[in-house]
C-alpha positions in Angstrom: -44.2 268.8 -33.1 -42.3 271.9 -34.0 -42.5 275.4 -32.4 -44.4 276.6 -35.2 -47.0 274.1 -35.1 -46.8 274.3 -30.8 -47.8 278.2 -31.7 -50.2 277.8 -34.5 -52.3 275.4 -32.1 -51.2 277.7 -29.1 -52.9 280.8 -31.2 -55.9 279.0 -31.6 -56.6 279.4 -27.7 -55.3 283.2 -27.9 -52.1 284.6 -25.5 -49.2 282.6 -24.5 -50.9 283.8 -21.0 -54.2 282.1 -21.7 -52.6 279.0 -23.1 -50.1 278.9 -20.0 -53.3 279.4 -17.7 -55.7 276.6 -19.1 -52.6 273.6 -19.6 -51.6 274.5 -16.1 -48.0 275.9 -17.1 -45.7 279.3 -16.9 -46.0 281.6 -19.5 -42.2 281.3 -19.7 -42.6 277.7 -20.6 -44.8 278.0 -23.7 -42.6 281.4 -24.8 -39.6 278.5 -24.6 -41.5 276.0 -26.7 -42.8 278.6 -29.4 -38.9 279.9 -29.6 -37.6 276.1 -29.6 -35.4 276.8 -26.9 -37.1 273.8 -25.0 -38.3 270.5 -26.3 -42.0 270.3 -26.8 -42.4 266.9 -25.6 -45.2 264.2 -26.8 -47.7 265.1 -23.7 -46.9 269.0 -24.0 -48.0 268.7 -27.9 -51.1 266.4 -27.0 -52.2 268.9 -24.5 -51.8 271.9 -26.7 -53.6 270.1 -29.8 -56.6 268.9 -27.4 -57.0 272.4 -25.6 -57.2 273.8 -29.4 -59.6 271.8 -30.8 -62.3 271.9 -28.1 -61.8 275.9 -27.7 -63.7 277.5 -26.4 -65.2 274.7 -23.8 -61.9 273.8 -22.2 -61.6 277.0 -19.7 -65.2 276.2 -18.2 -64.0 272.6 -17.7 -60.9 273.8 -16.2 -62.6 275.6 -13.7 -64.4 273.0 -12.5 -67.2 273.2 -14.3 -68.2 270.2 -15.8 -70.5 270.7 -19.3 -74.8 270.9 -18.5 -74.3 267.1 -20.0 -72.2 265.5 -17.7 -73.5 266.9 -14.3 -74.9 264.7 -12.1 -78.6 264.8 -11.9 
């Protein structure tokens, strides 16, 4: 993945802050990625591209909330 695709999934999410929140990194790290100054390695893309595509849901499961679905009964 290059650093422009890392940001155009990364902007999907919103802020370098909010994306550096919910995949559990520093801010600094994704600013390093988008600007290529660090490699974006296989599991950094996947995480990025996952995060993206099930925005908006992600943050509530980050939290520790699972979705109404898989809650135990």
């Amino acid at each position: 993945m290059t650093p422009t695709e890392y940001r155009t999934h990364r902007e999907t999410i919103g802020t370098q802050a909010a994306a550096a929140r919910n995949l559990g990194v520093a801010r600094s790290t994704v600013i390093r990625r988008e600007d290529g100054s660090m490699p974006i390695t296989t599991e950094a893309a996947l995480a990025v591209m996952a995060l993206a595509l099930h925005w908006p849901s992600v943050p509530q499961i980050a939290k520790g909330k699972a979705p109404a679905k898989a809650r135990a009964k």
